[in-house]
C-alpha positions in Angstrom: 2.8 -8.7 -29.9 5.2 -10.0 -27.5 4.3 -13.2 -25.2 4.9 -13.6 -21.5 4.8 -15.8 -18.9 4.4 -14.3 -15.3 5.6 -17.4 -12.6 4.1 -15.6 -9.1 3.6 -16.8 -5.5 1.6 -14.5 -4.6 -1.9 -12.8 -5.5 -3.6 -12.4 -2.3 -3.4 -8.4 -2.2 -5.3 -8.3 1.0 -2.7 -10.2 3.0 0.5 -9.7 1.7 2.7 -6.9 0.6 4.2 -9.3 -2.2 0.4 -9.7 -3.3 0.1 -6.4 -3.4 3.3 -5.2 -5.6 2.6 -8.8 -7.9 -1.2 -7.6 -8.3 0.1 -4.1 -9.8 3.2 -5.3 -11.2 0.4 -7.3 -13.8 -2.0 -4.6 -14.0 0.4 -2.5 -15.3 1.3 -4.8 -18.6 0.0 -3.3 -21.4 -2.2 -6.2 -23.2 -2.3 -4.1 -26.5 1.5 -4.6 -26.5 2.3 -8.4 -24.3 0.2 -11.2 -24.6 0.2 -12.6 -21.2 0.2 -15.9 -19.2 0.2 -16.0 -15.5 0.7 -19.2 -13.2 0.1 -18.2 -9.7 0.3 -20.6 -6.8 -0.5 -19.4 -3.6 0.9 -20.7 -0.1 -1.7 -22.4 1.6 -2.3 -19.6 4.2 -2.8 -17.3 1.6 -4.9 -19.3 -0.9 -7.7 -17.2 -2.0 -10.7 -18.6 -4.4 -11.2 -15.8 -6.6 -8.8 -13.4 -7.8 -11.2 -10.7 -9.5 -8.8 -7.9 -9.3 -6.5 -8.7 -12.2 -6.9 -7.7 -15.8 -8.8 -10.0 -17.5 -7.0 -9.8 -21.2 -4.4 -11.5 -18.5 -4.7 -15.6 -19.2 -4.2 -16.5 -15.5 -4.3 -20.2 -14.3 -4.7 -20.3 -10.8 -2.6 -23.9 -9.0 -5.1 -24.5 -6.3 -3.0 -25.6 -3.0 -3.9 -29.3 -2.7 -4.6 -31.9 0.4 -0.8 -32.5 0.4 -0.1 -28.8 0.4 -1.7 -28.3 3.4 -1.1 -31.8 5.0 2.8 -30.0 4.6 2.1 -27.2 6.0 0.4 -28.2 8.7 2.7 -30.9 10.5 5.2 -28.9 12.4 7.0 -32.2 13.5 7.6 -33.5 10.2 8.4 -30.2 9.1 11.3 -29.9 11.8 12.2 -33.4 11.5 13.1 -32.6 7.4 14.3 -29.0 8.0 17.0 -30.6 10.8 18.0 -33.5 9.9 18.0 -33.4 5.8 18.3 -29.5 5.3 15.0 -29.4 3.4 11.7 -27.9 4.2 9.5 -30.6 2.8 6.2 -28.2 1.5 9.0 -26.2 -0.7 10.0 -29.5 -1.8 6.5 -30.5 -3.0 5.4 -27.0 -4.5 9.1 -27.1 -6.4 8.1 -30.7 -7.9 4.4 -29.7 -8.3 5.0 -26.4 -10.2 7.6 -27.5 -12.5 5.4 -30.1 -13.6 3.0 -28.0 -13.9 4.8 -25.6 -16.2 6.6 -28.2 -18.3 3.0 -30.2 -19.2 1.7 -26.7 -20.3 4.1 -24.5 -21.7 6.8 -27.1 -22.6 6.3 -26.3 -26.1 5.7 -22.8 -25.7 8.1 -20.1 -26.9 7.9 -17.2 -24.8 9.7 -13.8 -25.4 10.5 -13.4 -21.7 9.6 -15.8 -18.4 9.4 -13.6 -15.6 9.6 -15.1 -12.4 8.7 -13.8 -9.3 8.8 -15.2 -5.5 7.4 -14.3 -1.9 9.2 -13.4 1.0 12.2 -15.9 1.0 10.2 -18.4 -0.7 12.5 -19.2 -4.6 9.8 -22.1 -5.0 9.1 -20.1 -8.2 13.0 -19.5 -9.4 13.5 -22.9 -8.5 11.0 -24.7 -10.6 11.5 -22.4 -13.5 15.2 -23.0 -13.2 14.8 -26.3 -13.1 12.8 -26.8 -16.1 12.8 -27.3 -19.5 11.6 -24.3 -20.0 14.7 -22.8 -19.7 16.4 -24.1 -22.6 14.4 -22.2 -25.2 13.4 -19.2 -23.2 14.9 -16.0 -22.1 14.3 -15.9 -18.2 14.3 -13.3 -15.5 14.4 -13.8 -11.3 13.1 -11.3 -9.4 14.1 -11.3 -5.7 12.1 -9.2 -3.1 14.4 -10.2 0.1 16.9 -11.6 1.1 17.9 -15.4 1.2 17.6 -17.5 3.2 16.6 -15.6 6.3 19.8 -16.0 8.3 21.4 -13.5 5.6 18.0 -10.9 6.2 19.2 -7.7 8.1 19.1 -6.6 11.6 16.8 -6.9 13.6 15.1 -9.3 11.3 17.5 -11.8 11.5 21.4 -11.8 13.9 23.2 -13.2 11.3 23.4 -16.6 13.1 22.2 -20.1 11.7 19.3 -21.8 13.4 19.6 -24.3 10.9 23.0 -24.6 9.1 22.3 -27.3 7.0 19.0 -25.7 5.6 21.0 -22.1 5.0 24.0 -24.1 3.4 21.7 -25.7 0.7 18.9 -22.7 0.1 22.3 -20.5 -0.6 23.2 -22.7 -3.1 20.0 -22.9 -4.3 20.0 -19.0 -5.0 23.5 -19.7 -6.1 22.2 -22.2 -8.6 19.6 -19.9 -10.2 21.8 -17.0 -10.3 24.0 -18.8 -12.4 21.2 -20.0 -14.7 19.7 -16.6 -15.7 21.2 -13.9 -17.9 20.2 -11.4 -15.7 18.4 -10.6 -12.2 16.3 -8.1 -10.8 14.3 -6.6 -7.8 12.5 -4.0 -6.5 16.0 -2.2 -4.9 19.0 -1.8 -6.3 20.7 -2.3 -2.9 19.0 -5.7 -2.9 20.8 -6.6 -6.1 23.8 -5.5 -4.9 23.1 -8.4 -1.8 22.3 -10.9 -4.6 25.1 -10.0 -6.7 27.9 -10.2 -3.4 25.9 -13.3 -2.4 27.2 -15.0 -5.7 30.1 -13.9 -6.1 29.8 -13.2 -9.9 30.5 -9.1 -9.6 29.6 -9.2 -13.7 26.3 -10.4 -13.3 23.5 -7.9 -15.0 21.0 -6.5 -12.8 17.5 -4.9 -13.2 15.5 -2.6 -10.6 11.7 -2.8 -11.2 10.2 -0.7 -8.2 7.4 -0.8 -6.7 4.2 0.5 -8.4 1.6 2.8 -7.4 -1.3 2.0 -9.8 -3.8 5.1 -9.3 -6.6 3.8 -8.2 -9.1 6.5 -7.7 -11.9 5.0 -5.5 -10.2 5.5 -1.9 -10.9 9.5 -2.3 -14.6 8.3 -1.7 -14.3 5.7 1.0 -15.8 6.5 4.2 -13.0 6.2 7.1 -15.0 7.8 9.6 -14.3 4.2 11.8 -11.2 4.1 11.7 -9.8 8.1 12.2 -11.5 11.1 13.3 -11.3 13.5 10.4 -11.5 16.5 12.5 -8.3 15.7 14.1 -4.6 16.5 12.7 -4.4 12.8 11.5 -0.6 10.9 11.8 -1.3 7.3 10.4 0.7 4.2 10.3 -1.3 1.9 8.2 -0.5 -1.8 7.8 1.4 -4.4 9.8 3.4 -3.2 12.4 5.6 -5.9 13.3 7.9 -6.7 15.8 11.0 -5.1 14.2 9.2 -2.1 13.0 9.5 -0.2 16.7 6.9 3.3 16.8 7.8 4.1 20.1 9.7 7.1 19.5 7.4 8.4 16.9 4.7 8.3 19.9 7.6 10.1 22.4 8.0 12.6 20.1 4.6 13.3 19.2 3.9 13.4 23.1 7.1 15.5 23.5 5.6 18.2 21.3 2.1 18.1 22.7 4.1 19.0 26.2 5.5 21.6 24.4 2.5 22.9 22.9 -0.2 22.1 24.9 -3.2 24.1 22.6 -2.7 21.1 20.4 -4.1 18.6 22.7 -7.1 17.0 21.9 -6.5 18.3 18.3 -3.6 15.2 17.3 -4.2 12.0 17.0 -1.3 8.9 16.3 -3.3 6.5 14.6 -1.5 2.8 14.3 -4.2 0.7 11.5 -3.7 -2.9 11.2 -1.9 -5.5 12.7 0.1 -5.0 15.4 2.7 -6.9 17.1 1.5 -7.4 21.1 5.1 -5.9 22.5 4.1 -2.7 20.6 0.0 -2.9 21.8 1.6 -3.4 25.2 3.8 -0.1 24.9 1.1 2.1 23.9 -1.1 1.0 26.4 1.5 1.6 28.9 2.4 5.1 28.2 -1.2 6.9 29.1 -1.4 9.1 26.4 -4.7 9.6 24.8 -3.8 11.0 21.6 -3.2 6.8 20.3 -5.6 5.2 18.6 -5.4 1.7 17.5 -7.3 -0.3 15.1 -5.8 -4.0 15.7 -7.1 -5.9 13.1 -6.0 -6.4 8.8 -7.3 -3.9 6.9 -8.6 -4.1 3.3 -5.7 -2.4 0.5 -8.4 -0.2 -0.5 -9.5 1.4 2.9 -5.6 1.6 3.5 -5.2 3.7 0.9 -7.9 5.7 1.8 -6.5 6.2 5.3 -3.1 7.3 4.3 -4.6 9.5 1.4 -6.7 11.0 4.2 -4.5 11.6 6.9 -2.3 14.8 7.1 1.0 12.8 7.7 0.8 9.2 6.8 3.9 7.4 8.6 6.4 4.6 6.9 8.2 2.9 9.3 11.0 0.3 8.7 13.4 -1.3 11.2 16.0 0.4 13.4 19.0 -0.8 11.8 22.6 0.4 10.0 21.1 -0.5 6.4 17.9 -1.6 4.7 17.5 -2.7 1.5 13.8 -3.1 0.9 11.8 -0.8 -1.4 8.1 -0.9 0.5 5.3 -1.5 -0.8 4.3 1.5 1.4 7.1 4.1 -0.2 5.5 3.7 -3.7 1.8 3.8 -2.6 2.9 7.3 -0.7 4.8 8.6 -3.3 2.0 7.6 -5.8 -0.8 9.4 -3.6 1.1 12.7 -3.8 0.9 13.6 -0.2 3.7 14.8 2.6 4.5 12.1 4.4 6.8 11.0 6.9 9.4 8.5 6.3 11.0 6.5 9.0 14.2 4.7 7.8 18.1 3.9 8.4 20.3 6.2 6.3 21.3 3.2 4.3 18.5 2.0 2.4 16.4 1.7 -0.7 13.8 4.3 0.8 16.5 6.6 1.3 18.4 6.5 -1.8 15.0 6.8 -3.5 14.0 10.4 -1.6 17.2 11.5 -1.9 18.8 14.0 0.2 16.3 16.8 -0.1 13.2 15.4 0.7 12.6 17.1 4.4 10.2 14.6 6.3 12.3 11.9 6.6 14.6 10.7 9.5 15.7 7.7 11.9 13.5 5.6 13.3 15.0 6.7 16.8 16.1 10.0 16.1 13.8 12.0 18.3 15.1 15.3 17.6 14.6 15.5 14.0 11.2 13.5 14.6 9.7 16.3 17.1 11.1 18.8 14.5 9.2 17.4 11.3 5.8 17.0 13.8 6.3 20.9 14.4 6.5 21.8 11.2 3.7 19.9 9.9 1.2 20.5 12.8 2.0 24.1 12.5 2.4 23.8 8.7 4.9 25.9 8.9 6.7 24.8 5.9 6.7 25.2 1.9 3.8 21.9 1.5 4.0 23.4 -2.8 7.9 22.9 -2.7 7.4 19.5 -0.9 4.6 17.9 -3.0 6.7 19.2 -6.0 9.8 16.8 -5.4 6.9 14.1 -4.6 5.5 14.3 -7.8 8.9 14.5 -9.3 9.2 11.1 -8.0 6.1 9.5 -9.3 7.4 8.6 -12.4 9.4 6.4 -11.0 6.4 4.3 -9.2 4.5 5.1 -12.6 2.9 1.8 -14.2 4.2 3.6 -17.4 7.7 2.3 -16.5 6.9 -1.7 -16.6 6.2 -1.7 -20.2 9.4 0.1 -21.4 11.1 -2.4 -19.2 10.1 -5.5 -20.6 10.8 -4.2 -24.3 14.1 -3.2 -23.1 14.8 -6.4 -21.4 13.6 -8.2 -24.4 15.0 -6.3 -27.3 18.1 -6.1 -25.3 
């Protein structure tokens, strides 16, 4: 049986899309073949007291955010005053120090097969306390990144490129810089991401590994009621989770209104559903345009009634940012392609989501490209296209979001 240690950030499924692919990432380990440790330790807006939703052959010790956590996390002053002035943010700092600790007083002495270390949005408090460790010396190690860092370096419209804080960007480069160096090989959830990571260093040799996304199966949203959230007698086009600033719907709702002009003996019969939170620019928008086929639910929704909502609606709706390029595999994507329904994907032509659909996949366009948008509502209101063709190349794809693939993985990785 081979052993494993898991170094995570993030658990909280209900509040974070990194909770979510971490949470199925470990359910997926087969326990008959890994013996597995896990260390999570949660930012302090996410700490949660009971994670019941992980395997429990899975040895997990939970690093419960302390008074000095959230004393950190709290002070926006002394946070600036660090972050400006000495390039640091000073709760990273502590959970760095804390963690590393933490890992060297109980598995110092532990021989692991493979340390497997994964982070939260542009955290590396995980890469950097594993790094930093002597846990390093006698163990074969893998970072996995899930954006890019620091956040000056994110895309557009996420970030302009420009340095708020040039002092803190100089030193959490090198940071990545360090750990890149450290580690035989990296990974993430896209290969364009490693691609960013691998430029970012500037070590063009550097092995890299692409563990997607997972969509775990769960069966139980087929039964949950979502009678108060969508009206099931309706032609159903959901957006379900957190639409942020970035993430702009606005021509999805144009176009869907653009067709309903055209075709006015749909109307009453269509409904644009937008399920969880929502930035206010975007509330404001769709309050502004008058159009009665919106409905919004404004508040966080559970992972399991999400599911349910997209596995219910006719034409569940992924919507990344407006930009050139992205290189983020959703969480979303691999929950859509797991479910095994058409749905529509709203993305740049560069990017993960994409390259993953391929060319032939026909509900999938620009996040502002009317045309095509109006086009795919046509066809799918009408259903006037081949839905056995088009759920064929979707399940063609699941094996690719199959759980099946993380254990093959790690025996490569560690035989390898």
């Amino acid at each position: 049986m081979y052993k494993l240690l898991i170094v995570t950030e993030s658990l909280n499924k209900n509040k974070s899309s990194e909770g979510i692919a971490t949470v199925n990432f470990l359910n997926a380990i087969d326990t008959d073949l890994f013996e597995v440790y896990c260390v999570n330790y949660e930012y302090p807006q996410f700490q949660v007291e009971i994670i019941d939703w992980i395997n429990p052959k899975i040895n997990l010790i939970q690093v419960k955010n302390n008074r000095i956590d959230y004393f950190f996390s709290k002070l926006k002053k002394v946070k600036n005053f660090f972050s400006r002035y000495l390039g640091i943010s000073i709760l990273k700092e502590y959970r760095v120090f804390r963690l590393k600790k933490i890992l060297e007083s109980k598995f110092g002495n532990y021989s692991f097969d493979l340390i497997f270390s994964r982070t939260v949005a542009t955290s590396i408090c995980s890469h950097r306390a594993l790094v930093d460790s002597t846990l390093i010396n006698h163990n074969n190690v893998l970072i996995y990144f899930n954006d890019p860092v620091p956040f000056s370096l994110m895309p557009a419209p996420y970030s302009n490129g420009v340095s708020f804080n040039p002092k803190f960007d100089r030193r959490e480069i090198d940071h990545v810089k360090n750990i890149i160096s450290k580690v035989p090989i990296i990974a993430s959830p896209s290969k364009l991401l490693n691609d960013f990571f691998v430029q970012l260093h500037g070590d063009y040799t550097k092995p890299t590994f692409t563990f997607p996304h997972l969509y775990m199966g769960y069966d139980s949203y087929m039964e949950i009621d979502c009678s108060d959230y969508i009206d099931s007698s309706k032609i159903n086009i959901s957006h379900c989770g957190s639409l942020f600033a970035e993430r702009d719907p606005s021509t999805l709702v144009l176009a869907v209104g653009k067709f309903l002009e055209v075709n006015p003996q749909y109307k009453g019969k269509v409904a644009v559903n937008f399920l969880g939170p929502i930035h206010p620019g975007h509330v404001s928008f769709f309050e502004s345009t008058g159009f009665d086929f919106i409905n919004v639910v404004n508040k966080r929704i559970s992972h399991a009634i999400s599911l349910a909502l997209m596995y219910q609606s006719h034409l569940p709706v992924l919507i990344e940012a407006s930009a050139d390029e992205s290189p983020f595999m959703p969480v979303k994507l691999a929950e859509m392609i797991g479910l095994g329904r058409i749905f529509l994907a709203l993305s740049p032509k560069k990017s993960e989501t994409r390259r993953i659909l391929g060319n032939d996949y026909s509900f999938q366009t620009e996040v502002m490209n009317m045309e095509e948008m109006v086009s795919i509502i046509d066809l799918v209101v009408k259903e006037e296209f081949d839905r056995e063709k088009e759920l064929g190349y979707i399940a063609d794809l699941q094996c690719y979001v199959s759980p099946k693939t993380v254990n093959s993985s790690l025996k490569q990785l560690i035989q390898n």
